[in-house]
C-alpha angles and dihedrals in degrees: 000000000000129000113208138184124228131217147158143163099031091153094198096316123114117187116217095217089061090084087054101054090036094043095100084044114105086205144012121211120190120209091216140278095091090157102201144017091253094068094035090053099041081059096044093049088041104055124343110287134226108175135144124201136262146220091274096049123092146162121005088015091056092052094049103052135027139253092237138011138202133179148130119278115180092325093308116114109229130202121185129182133152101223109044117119121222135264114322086009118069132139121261090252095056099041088061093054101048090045084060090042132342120217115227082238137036122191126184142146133181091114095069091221124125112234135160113173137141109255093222086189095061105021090236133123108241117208134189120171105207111237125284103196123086098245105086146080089265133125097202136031104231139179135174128227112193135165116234115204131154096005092304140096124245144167093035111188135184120227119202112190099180133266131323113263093021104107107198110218117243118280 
């Protein structure tokens, strides 16, 4: 069993709450937009990282990380992306790829909406994490922490970290 924290759309902006909620976590895996280095390196030196780039990333980042990953995780295929859509509603790109082999989860972000839901059409779990950084059309900054075990997810949480443009101060 692995317990893993969930992020995406941090555009350069790293709260520091974020090691606290992600402290029990064994890896952190980051669903793009990333923004800069300096958020990208405190992860990796916090918890071991798994993270592909956005559409805001560029240079050094995207040749650091890829567009898309896929990997194992506790006997659970995972398939993470930044720009992917939701049920119903995918890219192109993904779609093609779900109708050759669907994951058992698929994790995105881009929209900076939080959404959890089962994808009927594909038999797969769909995640998106919300955004946590402060650039964005959204209202809260959201993540999501989860436990992963015999090829299924458990213990799904839901992370508020208060509201765009509010930064907490340090505790």
């Amino acid at each position: 069993m692995k317990r893993i924290g969930l992020l995406s759309d941090t555009h350069s902006y790293l709260d520091p709450h974020v090691f606290k909620h992600f402290e029990e976590c064994d890896e952190v895996w980051h669903a793009g937009d990333v923004g800069n280095h300096i958020v990208a390196n405190k992860l990796e030196d916090f918890k071991p990282l798994r993270m592909v780039y956005g559409n805001i990333d560029h240079g050094s980042i995207r040749n650091n990380y890829e567009l898309d990953l896929r990997f194992d995780c506790e006997g659970l295929d995972v398939f993470i992306t930044h720009i992917g859509g939701y049920p119903g509603r995918y890219n192109k790109r993904v779609t093609k790829i779900f109708q050759e082999n669907p994951p058992g989860l698929f994790i995105c972000g881009h929209s900076h909406i939080l959404k959890v839901m089962n994808d009927k059409q594909y038999n797969f779990l769909h995640m998106n994490p919300g955004a946590c950084g402060h650039h964005g059309i959204h209202n809260m900054r959201t993540l999501l922490r989860f436990s992963v075990g015999d090829g299924k997810v458990s213990k799904l949480e839901v992370i508020e970290l208060g509201k765009r443009g509010k930064i907490e101060e340090e505790e």
